[in-house]
C-alpha positions, 0 to 999 in steps of 0.5 A: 098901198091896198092888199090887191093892188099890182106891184109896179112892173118894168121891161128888163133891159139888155145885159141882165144877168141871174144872180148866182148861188154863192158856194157854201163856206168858201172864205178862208179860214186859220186854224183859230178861226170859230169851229162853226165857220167849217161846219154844215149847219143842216138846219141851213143846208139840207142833208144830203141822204140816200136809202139803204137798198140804193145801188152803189152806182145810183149812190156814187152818181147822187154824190156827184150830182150833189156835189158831196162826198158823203150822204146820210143813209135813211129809209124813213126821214128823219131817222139816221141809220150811217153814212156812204162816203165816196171813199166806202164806194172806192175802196176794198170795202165792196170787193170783200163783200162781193167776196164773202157773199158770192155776189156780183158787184152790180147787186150790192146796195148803200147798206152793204158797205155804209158805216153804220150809226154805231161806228160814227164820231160824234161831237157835242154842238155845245163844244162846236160854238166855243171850239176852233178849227184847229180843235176840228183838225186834232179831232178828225185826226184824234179819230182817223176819219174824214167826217165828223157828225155834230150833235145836239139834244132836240126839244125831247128829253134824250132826243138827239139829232145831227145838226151838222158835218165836219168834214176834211175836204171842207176844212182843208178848201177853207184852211187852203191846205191838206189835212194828213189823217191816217185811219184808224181800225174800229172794230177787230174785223178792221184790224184783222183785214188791215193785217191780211 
């Protein structure tokens, strides 16, 4: 066939339907199954980001939308800066801030209450592809948090980037059951508000 010669066309015949998305990782898992069965490969699934100055309404509508309970904070791509997690738009974090700084709580942005890059969990992808879900599992418990950034070196000599997320509500869907995590204080701050 030449290069500028139609395709054969057809009528669609009654009764046709549209092919639909298949939900990521869906199928079930066992706590021996690959790590990687439960992990976001963002280099398949694009990340899910929001910018820092985003109001935490705009921010909780964007999960909802997405259909994800968390979103990478960015102000210029690629460049990561922390997470929003539906729980730091749910919890006491907020009303602290609107607290401490006098503000009403429609002022308040993605960077006042985000969990900044310093404060993030990380694991190697190296270890992800020999690891198991049951690793996962002791991890995000070891930790106290439901996410879990994966990391490995880009093509630049002590270049990292985030190749994907583990995340407790995604293991829990495929595993079937919940996962009990208790938090864990990072920082005195943490520990100091956690006793008052």
């Amino acid at each position: 066939m030449s290069q500028d010669a139609p395709l054969p066309t057809f009528r669609i015949e009654p009764g046709t339907s549209i092919a639909q998305s298949e939900p990521w990782h869906t199928h079930t898992v066992t706590l021996d199954s690959p790590a990687q069965e439960v992990m976001t490969d963002l280099t398949l699934v694009k990340a899910a980001t929001v910018h820092p100055t985003t109001g935490l309404r705009q921010a909780e509508q964007a999960m909802i939308y997405l259909g994800v309970r968390m979103l990478f904070v960015v102000s210029e791509m690629p460049t990561i800066e922390g997470l929003i997690t539906s729980n730091d738009l749910r919890g006491d974090k907020q009303m602290r801030v609107v607290s401490d700084r006098h503000i009403p709580f429609d002022e308040l942005c993605v960077a006042d209450v985000m969990s900044e890059l310093s404060l993030l969990d990380a694991v190697d992808y190296g270890r992800i592809r020999t690891a198991r879900v049951g690793h996962l599992v002791a991890t995000l418990k070891h930790v106290g948090r439901n996410h879990l950034l994966v990391v490995e070196q880009s093509g630049l000599p002590s270049a990292h980037r985030v190749r994907g997320v583990i995340s407790r509500s995604q293991i829990e869907r495929q595993l079937g059951t919940a996962i009990d995590i208790l938090p864990i204080a990072n920082s005195f701050s943490e520990i100091e508000r956690a006793l008052t």
